[in-house]
C-alpha positions as a LaTeX table, in Angstrom:
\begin{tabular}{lrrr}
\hline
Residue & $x$ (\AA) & $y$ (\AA) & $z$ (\AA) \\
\hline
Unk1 & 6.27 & $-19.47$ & $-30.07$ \\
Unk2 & 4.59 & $-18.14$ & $-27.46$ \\
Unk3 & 0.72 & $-17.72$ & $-26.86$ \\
Unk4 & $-1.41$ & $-15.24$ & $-25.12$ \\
Unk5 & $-4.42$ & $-17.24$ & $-24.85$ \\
Unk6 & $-7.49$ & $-16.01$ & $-24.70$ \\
Unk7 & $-8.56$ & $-16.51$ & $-21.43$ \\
Unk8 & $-5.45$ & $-14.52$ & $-21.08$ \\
Unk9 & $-2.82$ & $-17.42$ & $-19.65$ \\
Unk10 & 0.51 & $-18.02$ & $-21.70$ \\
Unk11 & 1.88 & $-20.68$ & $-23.28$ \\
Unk12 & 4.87 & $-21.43$ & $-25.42$ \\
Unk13 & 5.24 & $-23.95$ & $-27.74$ \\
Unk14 & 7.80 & $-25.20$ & $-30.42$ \\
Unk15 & 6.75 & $-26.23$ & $-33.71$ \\
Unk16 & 7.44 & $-26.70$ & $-37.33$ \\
Unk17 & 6.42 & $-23.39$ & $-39.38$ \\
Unk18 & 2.45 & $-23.17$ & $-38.66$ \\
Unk19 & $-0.05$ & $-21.37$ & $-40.71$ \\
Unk20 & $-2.35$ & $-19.43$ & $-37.82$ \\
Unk21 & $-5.73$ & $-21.50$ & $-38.91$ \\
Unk22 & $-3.05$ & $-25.03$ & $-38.54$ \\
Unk23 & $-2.32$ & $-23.90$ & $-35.30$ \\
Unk24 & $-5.87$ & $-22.40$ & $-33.90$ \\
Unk25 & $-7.24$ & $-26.58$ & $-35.38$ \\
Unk26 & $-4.51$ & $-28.24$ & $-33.09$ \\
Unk27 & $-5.24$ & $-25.53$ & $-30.25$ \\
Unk28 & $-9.22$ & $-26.41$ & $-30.05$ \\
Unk29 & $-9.92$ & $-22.92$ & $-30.86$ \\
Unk30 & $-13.20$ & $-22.05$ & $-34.08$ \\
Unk31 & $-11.46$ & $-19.69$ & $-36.58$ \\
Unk32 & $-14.79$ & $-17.72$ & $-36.83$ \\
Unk33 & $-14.76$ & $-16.79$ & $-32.95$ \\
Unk34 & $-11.09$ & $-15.31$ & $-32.66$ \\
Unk35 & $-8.41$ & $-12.60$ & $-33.93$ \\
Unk36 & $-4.60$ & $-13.27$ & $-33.75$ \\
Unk37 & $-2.63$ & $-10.43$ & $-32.86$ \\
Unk38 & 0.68 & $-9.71$ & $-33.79$ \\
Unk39 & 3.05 & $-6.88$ & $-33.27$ \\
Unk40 & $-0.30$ & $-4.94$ & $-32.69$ \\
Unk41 & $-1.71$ & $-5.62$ & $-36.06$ \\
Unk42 & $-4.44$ & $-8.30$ & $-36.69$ \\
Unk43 & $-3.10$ & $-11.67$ & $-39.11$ \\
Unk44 & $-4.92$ & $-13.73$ & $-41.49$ \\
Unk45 & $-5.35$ & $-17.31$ & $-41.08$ \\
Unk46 & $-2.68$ & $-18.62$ & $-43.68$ \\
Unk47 & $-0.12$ & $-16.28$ & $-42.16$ \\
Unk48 & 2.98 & $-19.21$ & $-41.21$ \\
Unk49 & 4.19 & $-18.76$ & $-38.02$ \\
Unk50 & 7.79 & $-19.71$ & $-37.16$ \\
Unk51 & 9.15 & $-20.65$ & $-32.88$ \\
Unk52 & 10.40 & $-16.86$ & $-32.51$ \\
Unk53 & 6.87 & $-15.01$ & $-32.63$ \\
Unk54 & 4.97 & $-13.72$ & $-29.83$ \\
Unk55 & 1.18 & $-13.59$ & $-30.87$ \\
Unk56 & $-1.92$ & $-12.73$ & $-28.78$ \\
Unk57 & $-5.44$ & $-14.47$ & $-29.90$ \\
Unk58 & $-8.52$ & $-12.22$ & $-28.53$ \\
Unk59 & $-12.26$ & $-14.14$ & $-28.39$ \\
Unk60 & $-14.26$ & $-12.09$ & $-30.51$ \\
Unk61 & $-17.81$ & $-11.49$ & $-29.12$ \\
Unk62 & $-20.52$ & $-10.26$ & $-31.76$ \\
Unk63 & $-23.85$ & $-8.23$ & $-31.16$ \\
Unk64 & $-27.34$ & $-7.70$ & $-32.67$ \\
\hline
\end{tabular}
């Protein structure tokens, strides 16, 4: 699978199918603070991601 981070570096990594929140837990990254991108189309957390995926995940800033 491989990662647009984002800070915006790469990474690839192989896994067992992955739901998106699974794999933002083992990556460090809070579920409230990002989006995962995939094919251009925003995914929800229990989407299961498999090795051949390319997915970006954009830090999400909020306002008030």
């Amino acid at each position: 699978m491989k990662i647009i981070l984002p800070s915006g570096n790469t990474t690839e990594i192989y896994t067992e199918p992955i739901s998106v929140e699974r794999l933002l837990r083992q990556l460090g990254i809070s579920l409230s603070e990002v989006l995962v991108v995939m094919d251009g189309g925003v995914i929800p957390d229990d989407r299961v991601l498999g090795n051949d995926v390319e997915i970006r995940i954009i830090h999400v800033v909020s306002g008030g």
